[in-house]
N, C-alpha and C positions, 0 to 999 in steps of 0.2 A: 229333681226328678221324683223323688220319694214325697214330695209334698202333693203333687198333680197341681200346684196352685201356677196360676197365672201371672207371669209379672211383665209387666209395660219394657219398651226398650228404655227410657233413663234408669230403672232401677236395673236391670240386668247389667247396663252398661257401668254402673257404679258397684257392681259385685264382682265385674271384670268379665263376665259372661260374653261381651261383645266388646269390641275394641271401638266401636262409635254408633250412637244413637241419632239420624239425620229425622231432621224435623219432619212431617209430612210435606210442608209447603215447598220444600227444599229437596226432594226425593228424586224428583224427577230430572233435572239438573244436574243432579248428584252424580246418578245414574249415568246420561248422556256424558257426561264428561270424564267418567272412568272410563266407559266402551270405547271412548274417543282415546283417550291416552293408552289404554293395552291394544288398540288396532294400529296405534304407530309402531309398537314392538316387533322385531321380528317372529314371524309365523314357528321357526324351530326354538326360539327360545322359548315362545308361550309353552310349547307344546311339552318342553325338558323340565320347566318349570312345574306345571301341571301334573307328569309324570312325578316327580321328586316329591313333590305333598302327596298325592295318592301312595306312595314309596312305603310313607310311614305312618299314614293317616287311617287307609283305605282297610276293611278287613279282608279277610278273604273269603272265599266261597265256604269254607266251612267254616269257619265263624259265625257267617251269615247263616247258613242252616242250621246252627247247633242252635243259635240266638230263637229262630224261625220257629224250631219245637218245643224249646223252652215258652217261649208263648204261645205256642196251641197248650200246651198243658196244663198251663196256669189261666187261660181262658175258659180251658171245658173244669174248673175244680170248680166245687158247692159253692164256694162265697163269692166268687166272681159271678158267677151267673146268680146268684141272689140281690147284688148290686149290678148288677146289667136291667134285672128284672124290677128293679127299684128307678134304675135311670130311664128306663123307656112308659113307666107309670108317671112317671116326671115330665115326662115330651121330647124323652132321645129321640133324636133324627127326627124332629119335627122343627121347624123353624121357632122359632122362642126362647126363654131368659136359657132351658136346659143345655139348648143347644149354643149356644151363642155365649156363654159363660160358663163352661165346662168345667173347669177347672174348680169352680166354686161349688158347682151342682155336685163333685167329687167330694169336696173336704167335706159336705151337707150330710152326706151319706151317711146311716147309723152304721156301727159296728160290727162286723159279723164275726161267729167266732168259727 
């Protein structure tokens, strides 16, 4: 997270970041045949199951807004909006390499102090 760099699913999947990287060709299959096996499950188990990860997973409403203003604040500071104003000279939010390889266009960025 602290890098902003981009990494493909087999390398995330070998840092343990995801527990399986399915090929594109294979996705879709992949897909259908999970839907298909948790629609055999029963309707309250999914739903107990579903609750139990949200349990300990999920934040809460003020996590989430505490999180919410810590990035308004850190968006409206001088260096952010000096790289904001670096990235959209670059082609932010324009279709091209800026937008489309972000993570890179980020590490590219000079230094602000």
């Amino acid at each position: 997270m602290l890098t902003s760099a981009d990494f493909h699913a087999e390398l995330a999947e070998r840092y343990g970041w995801i527990n399986r990287a399915v090929p594109d060709a294979e996705l879709d299959e992949f897909v259908a045949g999970l839907a298909a096996r948790m629609g055999n499950f029963p309707r309250d188990g999914l739903i107990a199951a579903k609750a139990a990860v949200n349990s300990v997973s999920l934040p809460t409403p003020a996590v989430v807004r505490a999180d919410a203003a810590l990035f308004q604040q850190l968006v409206r500071g001088e260096a952010a909006q000096q790289r904001t104003a670096e990235l959209f000279k670059r082609g932010f939010q324009t279709r091209g390499p800026t937008e489309l390889d972000l993570g890179a266009a980020l590490g590219d960025l000079p230094a602000v102090d």
